[in-house]
TORPA-4810 file (N, C-alpha, C, O; in nm, 3 decimals):
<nodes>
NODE_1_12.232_7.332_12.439_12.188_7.380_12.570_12.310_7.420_12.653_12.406_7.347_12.676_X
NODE_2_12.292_7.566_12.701_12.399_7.570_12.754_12.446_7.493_12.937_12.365_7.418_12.992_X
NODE_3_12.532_7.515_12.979_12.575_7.414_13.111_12.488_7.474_13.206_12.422_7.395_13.273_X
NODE_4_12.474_7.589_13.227_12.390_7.647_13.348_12.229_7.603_13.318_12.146_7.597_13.409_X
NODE_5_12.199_7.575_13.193_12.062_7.501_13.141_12.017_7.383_13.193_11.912_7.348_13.248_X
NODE_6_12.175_7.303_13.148_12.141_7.170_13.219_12.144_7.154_13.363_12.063_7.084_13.424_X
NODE_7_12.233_7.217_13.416_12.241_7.251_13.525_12.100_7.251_13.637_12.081_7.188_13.741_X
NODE_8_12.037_7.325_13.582_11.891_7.383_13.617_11.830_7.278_13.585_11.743_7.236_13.661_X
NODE_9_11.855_7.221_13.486_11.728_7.104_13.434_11.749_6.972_13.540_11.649_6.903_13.559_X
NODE_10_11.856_6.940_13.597_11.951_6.844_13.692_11.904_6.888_13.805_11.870_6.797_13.880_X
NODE_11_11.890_6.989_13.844_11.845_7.022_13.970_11.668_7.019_14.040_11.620_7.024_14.153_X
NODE_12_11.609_7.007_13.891_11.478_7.009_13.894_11.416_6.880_13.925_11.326_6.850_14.004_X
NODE_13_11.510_6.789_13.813_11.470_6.674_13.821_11.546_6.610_13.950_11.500_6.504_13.993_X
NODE_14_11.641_6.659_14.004_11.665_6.611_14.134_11.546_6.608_14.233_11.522_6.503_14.291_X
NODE_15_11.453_6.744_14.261_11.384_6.740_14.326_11.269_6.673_14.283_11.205_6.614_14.371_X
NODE_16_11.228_6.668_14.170_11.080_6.592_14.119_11.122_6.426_14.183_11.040_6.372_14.257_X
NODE_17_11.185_6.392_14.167_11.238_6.250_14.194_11.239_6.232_14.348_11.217_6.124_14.404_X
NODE_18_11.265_6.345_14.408_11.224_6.341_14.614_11.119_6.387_14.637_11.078_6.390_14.753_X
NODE_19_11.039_6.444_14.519_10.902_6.477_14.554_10.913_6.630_14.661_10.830_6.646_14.750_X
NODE_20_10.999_6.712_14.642_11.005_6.798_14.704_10.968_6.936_14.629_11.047_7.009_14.569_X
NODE_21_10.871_6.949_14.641_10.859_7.077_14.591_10.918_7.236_14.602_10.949_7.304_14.699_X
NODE_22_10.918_7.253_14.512_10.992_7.379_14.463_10.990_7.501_14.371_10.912_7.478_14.279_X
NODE_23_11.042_7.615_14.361_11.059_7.704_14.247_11.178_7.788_14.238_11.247_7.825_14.333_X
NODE_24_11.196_7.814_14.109_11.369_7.895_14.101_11.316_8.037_14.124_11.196_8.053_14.146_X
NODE_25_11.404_8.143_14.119_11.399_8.229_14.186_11.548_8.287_14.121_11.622_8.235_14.037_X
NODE_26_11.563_8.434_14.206_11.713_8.520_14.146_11.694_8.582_13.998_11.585_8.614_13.951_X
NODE_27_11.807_8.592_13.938_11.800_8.627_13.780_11.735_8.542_13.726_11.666_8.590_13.636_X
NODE_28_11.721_8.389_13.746_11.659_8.279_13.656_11.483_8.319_13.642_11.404_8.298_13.549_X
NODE_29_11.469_8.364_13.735_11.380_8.409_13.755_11.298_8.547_13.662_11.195_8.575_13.601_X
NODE_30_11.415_8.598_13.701_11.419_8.788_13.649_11.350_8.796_13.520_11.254_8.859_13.476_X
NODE_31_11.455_8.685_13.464_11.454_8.707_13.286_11.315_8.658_13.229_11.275_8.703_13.122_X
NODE_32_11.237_8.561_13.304_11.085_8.603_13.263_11.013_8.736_13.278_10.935_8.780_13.194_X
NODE_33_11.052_8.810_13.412_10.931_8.909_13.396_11.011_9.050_13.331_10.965_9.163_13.345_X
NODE_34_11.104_9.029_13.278_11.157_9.173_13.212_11.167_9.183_13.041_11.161_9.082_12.971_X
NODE_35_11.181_9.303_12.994_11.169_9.272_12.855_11.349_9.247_12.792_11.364_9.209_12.675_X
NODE_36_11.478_9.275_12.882_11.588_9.263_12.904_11.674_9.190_12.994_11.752_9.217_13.085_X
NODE_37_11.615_9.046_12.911_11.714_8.941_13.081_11.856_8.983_13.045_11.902_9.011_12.933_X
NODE_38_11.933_8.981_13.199_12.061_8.994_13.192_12.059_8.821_13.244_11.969_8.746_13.282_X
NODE_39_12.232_8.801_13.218_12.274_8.669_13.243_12.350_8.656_13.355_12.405_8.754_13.404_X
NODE_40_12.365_8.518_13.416_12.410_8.531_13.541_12.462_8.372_13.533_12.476_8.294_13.438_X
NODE_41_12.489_8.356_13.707_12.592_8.222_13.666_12.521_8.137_13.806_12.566_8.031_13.852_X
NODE_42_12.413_8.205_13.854_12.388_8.135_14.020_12.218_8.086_13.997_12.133_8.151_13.936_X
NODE_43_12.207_7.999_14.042_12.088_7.913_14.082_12.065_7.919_14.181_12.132_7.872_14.273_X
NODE_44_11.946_7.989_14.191_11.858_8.028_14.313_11.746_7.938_14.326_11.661_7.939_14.236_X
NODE_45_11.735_7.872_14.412_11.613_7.734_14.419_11.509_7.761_14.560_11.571_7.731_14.662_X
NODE_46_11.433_7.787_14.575_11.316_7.782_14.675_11.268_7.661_14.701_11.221_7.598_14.606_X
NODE_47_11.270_7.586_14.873_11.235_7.467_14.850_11.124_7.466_14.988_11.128_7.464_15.111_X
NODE_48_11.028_7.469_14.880_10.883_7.491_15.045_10.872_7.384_15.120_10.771_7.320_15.091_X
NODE_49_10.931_7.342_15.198_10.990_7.231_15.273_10.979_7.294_15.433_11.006_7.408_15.470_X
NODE_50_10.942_7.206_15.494_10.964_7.271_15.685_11.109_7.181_15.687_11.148_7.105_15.598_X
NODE_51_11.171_7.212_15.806_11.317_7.204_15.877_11.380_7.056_15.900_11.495_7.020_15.921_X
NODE_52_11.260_6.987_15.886_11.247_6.811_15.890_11.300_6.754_15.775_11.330_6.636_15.765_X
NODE_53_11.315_6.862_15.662_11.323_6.797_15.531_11.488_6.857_15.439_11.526_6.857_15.323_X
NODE_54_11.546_6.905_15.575_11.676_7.008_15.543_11.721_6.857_15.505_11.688_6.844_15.387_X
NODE_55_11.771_6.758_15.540_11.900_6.656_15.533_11.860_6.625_15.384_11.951_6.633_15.302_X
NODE_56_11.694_6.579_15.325_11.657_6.482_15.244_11.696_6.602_15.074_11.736_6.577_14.960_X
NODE_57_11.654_6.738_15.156_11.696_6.862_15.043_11.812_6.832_15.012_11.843_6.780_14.904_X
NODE_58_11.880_6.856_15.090_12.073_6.816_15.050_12.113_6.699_14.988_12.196_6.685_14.897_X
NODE_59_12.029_6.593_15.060_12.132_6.464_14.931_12.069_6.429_14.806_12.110_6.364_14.711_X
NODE_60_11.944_6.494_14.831_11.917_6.474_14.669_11.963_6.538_14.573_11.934_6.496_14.461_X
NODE_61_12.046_6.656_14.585_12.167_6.710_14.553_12.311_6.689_14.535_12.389_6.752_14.464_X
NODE_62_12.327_6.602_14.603_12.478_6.561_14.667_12.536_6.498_14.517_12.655_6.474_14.496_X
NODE_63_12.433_6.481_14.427_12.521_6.398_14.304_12.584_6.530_14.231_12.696_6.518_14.181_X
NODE_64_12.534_6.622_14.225_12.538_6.738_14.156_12.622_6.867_14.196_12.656_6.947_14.108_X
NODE_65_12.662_6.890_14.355_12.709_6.957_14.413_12.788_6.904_14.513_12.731_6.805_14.559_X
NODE_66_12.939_6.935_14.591_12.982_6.895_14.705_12.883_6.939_14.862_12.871_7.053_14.906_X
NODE_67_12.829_6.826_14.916_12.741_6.839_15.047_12.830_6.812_15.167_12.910_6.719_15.166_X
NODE_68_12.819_6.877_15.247_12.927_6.856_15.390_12.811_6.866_15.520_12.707_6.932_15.518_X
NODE_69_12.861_6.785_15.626_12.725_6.810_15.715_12.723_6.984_15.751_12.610_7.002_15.796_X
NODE_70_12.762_7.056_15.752_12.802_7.199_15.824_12.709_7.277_15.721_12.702_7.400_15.726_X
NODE_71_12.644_7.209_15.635_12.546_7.289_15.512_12.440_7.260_15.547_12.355_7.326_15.487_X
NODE_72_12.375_7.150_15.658_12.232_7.134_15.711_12.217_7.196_15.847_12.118_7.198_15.918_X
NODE_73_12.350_7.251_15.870_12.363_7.342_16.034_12.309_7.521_15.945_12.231_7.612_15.974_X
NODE_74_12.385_7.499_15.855_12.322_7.621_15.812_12.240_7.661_15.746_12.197_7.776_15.760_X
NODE_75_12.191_7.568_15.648_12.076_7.593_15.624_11.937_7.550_15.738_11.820_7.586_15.720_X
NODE_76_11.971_7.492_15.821_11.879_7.554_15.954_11.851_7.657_16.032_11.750_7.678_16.100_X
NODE_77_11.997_7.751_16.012_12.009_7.846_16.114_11.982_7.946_16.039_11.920_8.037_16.093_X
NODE_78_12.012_7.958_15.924_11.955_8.067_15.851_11.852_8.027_15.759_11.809_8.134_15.716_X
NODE_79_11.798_7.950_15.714_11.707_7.938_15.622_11.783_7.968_15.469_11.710_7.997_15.374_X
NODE_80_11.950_7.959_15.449_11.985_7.910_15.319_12.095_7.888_15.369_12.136_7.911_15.483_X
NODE_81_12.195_7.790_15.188_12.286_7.801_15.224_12.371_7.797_15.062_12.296_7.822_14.967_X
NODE_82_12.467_7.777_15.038_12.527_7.754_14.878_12.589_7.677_14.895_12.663_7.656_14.991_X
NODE_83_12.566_7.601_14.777_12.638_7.467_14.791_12.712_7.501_14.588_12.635_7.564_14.515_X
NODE_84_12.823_7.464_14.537_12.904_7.471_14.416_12.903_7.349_14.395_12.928_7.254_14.469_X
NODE_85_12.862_7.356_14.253_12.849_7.231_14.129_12.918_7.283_14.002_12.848_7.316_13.906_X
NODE_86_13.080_7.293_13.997_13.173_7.352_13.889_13.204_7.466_13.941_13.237_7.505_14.053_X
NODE_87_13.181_7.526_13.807_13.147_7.693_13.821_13.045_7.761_13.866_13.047_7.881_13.889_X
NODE_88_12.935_7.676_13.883_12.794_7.750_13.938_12.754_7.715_14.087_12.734_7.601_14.127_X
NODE_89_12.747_7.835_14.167_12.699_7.825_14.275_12.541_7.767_14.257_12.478_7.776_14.152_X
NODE_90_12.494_7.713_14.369_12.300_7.684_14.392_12.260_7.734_14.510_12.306_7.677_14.609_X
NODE_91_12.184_7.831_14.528_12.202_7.903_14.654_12.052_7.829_14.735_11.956_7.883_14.680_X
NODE_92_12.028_7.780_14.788_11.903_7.695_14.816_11.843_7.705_14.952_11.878_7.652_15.057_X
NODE_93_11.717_7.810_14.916_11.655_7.855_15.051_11.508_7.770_15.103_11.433_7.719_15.019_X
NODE_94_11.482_7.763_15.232_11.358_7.675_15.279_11.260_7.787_15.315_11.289_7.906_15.329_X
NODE_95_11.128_7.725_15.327_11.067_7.799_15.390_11.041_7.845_15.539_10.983_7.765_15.612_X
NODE_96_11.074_7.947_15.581_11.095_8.029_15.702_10.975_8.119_15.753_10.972_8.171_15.865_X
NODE_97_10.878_8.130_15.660_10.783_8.260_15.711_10.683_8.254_15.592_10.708_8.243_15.472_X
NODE_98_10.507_8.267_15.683_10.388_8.267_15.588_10.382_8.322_15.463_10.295_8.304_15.378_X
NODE_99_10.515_8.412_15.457_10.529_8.475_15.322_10.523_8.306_15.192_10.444_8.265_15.106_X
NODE_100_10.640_8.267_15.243_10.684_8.126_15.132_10.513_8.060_15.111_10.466_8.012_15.008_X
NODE_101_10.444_8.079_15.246_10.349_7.958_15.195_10.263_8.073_15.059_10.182_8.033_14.975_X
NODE_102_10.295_8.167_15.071_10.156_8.213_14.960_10.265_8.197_14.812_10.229_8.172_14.697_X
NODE_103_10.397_8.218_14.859_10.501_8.235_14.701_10.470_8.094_14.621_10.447_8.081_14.501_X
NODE_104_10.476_7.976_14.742_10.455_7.832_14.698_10.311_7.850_14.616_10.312_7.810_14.500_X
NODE_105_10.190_7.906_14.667_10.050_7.863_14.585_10.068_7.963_14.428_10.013_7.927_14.324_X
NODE_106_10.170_8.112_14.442_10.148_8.149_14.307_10.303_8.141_14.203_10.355_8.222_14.127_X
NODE_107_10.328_8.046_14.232_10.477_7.981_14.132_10.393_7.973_13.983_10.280_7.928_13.967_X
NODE_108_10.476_8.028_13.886_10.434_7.988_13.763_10.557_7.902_13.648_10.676_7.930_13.641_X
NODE_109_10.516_7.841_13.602_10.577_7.790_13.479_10.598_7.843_13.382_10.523_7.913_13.313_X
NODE_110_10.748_7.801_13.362_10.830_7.915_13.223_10.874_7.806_13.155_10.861_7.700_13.216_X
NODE_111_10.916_7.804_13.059_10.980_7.745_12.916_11.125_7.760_12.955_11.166_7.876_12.964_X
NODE_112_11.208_7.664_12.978_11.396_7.654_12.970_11.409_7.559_12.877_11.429_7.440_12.903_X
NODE_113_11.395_7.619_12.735_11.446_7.464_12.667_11.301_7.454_12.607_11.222_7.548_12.601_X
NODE_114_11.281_7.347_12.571_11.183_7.271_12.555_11.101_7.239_12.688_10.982_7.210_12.674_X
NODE_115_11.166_7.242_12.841_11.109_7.211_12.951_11.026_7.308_13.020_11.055_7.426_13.000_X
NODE_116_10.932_7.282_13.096_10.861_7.398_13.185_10.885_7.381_13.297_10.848_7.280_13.356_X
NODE_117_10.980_7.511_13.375_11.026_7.473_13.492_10.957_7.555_13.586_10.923_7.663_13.536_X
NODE_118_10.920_7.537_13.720_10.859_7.623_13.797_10.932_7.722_13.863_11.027_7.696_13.937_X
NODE_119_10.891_7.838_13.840_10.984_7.952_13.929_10.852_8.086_14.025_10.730_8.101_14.033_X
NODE_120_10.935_8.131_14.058_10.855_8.203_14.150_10.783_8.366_14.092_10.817_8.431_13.992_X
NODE_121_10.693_8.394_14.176_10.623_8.505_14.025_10.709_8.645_14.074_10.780_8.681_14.168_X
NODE_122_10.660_8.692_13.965_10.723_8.819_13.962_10.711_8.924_14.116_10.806_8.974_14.176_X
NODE_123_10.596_8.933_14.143_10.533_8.980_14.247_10.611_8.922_14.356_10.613_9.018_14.433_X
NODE_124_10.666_8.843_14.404_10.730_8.780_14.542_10.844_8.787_14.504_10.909_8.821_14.602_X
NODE_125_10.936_8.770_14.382_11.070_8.849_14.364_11.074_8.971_14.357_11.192_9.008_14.348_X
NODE_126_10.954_9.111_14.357_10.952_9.201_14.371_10.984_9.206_14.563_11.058_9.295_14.605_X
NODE_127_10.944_9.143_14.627_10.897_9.158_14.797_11.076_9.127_14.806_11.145_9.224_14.840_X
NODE_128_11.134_9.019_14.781_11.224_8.993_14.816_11.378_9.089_14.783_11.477_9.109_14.853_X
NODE_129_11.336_9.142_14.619_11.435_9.261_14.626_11.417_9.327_14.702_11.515_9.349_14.773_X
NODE_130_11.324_9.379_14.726_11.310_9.554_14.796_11.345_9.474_14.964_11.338_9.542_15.067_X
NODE_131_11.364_9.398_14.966_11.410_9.313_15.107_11.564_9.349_15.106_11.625_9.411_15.193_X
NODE_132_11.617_9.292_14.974_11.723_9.287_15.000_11.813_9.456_14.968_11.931_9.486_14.987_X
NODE_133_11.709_9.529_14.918_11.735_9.662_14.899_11.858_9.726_14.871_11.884_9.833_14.927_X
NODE_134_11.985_9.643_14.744_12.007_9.670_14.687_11.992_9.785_14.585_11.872_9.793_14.563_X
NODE_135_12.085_9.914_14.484_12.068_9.957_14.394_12.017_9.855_14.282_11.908_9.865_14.227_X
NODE_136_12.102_9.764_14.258_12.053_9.651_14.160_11.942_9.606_14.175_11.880_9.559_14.079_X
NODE_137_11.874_9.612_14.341_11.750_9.505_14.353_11.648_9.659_14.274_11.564_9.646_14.185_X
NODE_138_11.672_9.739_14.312_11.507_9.841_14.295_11.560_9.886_14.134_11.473_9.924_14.055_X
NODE_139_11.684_9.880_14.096_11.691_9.867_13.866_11.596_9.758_13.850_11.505_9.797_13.777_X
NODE_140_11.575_9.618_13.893_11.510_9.527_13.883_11.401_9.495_13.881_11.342_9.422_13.801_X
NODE_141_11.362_9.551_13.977_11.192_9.632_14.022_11.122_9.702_13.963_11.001_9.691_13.941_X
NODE_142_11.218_9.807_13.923_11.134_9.893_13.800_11.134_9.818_13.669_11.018_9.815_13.628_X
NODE_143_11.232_9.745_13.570_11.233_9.674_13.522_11.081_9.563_13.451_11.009_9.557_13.351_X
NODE_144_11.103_9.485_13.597_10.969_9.449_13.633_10.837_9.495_13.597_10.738_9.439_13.551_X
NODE_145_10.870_9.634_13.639_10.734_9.717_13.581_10.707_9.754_13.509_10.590_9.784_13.485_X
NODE_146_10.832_9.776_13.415_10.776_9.841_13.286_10.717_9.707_13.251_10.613_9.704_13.184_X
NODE_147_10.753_9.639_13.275_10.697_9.465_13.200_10.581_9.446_13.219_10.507_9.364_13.165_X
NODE_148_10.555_9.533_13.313_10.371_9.475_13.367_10.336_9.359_13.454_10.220_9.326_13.482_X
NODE_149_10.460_9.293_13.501_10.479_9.168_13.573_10.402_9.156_13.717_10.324_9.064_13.739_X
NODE_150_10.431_9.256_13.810_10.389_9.278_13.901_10.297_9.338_13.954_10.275_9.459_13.952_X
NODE_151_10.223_9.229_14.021_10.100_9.274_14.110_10.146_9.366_14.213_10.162_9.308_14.320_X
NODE_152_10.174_9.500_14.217_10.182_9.565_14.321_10.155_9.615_14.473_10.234_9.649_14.560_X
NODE_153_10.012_9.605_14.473_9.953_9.624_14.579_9.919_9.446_14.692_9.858_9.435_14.798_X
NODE_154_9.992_9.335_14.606_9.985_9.205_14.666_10.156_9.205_14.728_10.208_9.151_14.826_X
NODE_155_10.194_9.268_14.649_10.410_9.312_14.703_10.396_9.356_14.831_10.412_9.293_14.935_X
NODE_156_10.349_9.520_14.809_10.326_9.579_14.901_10.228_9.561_15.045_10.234_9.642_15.137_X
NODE_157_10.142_9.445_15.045_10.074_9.402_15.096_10.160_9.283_15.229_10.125_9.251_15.343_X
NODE_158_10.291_9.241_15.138_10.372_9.150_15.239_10.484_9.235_15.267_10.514_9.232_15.386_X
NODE_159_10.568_9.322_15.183_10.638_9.424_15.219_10.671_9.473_15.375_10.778_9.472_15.436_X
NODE_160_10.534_9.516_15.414_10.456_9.602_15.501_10.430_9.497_15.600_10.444_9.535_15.716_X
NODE_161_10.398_9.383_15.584_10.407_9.341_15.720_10.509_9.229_15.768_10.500_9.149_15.861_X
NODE_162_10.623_9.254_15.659_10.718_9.202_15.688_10.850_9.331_15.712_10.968_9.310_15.684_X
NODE_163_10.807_9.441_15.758_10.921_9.566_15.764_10.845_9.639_15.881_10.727_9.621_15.911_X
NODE_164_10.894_9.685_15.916_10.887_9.793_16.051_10.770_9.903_15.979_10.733_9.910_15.861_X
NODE_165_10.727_9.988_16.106_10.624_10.124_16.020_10.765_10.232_16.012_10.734_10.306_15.919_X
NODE_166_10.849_10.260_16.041_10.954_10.326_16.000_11.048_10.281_15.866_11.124_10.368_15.825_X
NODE_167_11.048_10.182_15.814_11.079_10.120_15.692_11.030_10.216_15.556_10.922_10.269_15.530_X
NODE_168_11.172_10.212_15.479_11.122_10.332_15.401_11.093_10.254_15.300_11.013_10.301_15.218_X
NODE_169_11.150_10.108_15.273_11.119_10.048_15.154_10.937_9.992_15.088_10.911_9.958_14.972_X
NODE_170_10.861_9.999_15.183_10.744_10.026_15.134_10.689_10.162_15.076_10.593_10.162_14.999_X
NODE_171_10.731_10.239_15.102_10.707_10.371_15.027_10.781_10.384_14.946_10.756_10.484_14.879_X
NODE_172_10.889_10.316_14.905_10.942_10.309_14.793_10.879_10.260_14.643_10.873_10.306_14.529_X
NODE_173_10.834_10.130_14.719_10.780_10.030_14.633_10.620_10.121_14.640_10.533_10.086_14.560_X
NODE_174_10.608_10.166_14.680_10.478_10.186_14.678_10.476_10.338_14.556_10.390_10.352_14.470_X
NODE_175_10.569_10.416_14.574_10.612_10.469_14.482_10.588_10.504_14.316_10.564_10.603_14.248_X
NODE_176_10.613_10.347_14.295_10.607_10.279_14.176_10.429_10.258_14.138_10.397_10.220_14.025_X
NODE_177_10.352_10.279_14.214_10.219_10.277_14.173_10.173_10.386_14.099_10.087_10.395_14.012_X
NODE_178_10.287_10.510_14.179_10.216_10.663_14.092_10.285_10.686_13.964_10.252_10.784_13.897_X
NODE_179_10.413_10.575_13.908_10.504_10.651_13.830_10.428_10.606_13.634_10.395_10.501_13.579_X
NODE_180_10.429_10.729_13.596_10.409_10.670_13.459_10.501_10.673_13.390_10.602_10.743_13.385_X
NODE_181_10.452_10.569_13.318_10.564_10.501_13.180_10.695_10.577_13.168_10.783_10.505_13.214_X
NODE_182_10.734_10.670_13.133_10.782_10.769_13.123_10.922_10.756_13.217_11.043_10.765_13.192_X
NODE_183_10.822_10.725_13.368_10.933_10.755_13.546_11.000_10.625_13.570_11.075_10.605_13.666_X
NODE_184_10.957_10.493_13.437_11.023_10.409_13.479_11.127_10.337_13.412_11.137_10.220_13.374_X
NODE_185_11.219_10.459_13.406_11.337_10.425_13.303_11.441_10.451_13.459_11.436_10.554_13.527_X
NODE_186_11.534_10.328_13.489_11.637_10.357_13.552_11.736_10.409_13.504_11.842_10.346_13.501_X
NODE_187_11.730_10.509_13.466_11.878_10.635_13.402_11.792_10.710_13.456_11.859_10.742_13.554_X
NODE_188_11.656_10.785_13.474_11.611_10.874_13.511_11.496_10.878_13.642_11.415_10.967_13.672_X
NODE_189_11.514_10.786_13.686_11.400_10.733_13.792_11.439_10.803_13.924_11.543_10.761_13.975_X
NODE_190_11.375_10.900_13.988_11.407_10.959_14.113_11.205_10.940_14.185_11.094_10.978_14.147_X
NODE_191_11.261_10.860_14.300_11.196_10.860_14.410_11.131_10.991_14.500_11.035_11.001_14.576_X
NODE_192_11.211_11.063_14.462_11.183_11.244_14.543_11.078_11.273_14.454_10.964_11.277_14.498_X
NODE_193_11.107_11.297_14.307_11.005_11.353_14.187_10.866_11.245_14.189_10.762_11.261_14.125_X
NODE_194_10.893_11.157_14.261_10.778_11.084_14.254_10.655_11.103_14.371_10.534_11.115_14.351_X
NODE_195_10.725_11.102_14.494_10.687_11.137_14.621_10.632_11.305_14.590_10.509_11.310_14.590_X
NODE_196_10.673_11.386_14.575_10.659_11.532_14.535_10.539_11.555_14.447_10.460_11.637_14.493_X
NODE_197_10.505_11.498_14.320_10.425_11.446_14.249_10.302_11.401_14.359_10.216_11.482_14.394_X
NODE_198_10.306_11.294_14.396_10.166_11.262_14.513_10.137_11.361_14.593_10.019_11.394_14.588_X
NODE_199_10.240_11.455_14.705_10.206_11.565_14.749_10.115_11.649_14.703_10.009_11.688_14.752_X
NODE_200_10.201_11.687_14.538_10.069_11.788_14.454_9.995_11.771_14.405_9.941_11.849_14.327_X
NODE_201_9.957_11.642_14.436_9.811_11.564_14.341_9.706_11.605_14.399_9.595_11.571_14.358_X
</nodes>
């Protein structure tokens, strides 16, 4: 097993043991809903927790990572923060907005190992790239789709009322509803030919 394995597996059982519920998220995430996981070195943890439960999140950690009080100032003020265990960052976000409460009811279970760990579905790491609207986040997205992973119109459904009506990233993502098989290769994926396409439909 490799270290970022156990890693993950240490962190899980950290929280099962505080009874805090949770799901991973980021690349750990990714590499279920694509047919090409890439590898990565960061642990992304979702912890559906309200603001009462920032201190009890952190030390059930503290065996595993260096904790300083200035990491419960910020993970208050922003809703994350990173805390380093070796070489691997754990980037560990709370819940902030009705979005988390629906990500919390559709978390699914994946296989790490022999273990089934809970991570977050494809569909709400779709909402959160196109959030973070990255080139890398929307390669990811499409990705996603060729996989069949994502519920689209449930993305686009929080997208939209988590972005402005001037926000172009819902029509982006929304995009991706008209493209066939074909439009969703990132070497050739243009957003214009897609949009243009619906025009002449």
């Amino acid at each position: 097993m490799s270290s970022l394995n156990q890693l993950l597996l240490d962190v899980h059982r950290a929280f099962n043991e505080e009874k805090l519920d949770h799901a991973f998220g980021g690349a750990l995430a990714l590499m279920h809903y694509v047919a090409d996981p890439r590898m990565t070195r960061d642990i992304d943890v979702n912890l559906f927790v309200s603001e009462s439960e920032v201190e009890r999140v952190l030390q059930s950690l503290s065996h595993l990572a260096e904790v300083v009080p200035a990491h419960s100032k910020e993970l208050l003020d922003k809703g994350f923060v990173r805390l380093i265990s070796g070489l691997y960052p754990i980037d560990v976000f709370i819940s902030v907005h009705e979005f988390h409460d629906d990500m919390r009811l559709r978390v699914e279970m994946h296989k790490v190992g022999e273990a089934s760990l809970p991570f977050i579905s494809a569909t709400h790491l779709a909402v959160l790239k196109a959030l973070f609207d990255r080139p890398k986040d929307w390669v990811d997205i499409l990705e996603m789709m060729k996989f069949g992973s994502v519920d689209i119109q449930h993305a686009l459904g929080w997208l939209t009322t988590m972005t402005s009506e001037r926000d172009e990233r819902p029509a982006r993502l929304r995009a991706f509803s008209l493209a066939r098989p074909e439009d969703l290769n990132p070497e050739n994926f243009s957003f214009e030919n897609l949009i243009n396409r619906r025009k002449t439909s």
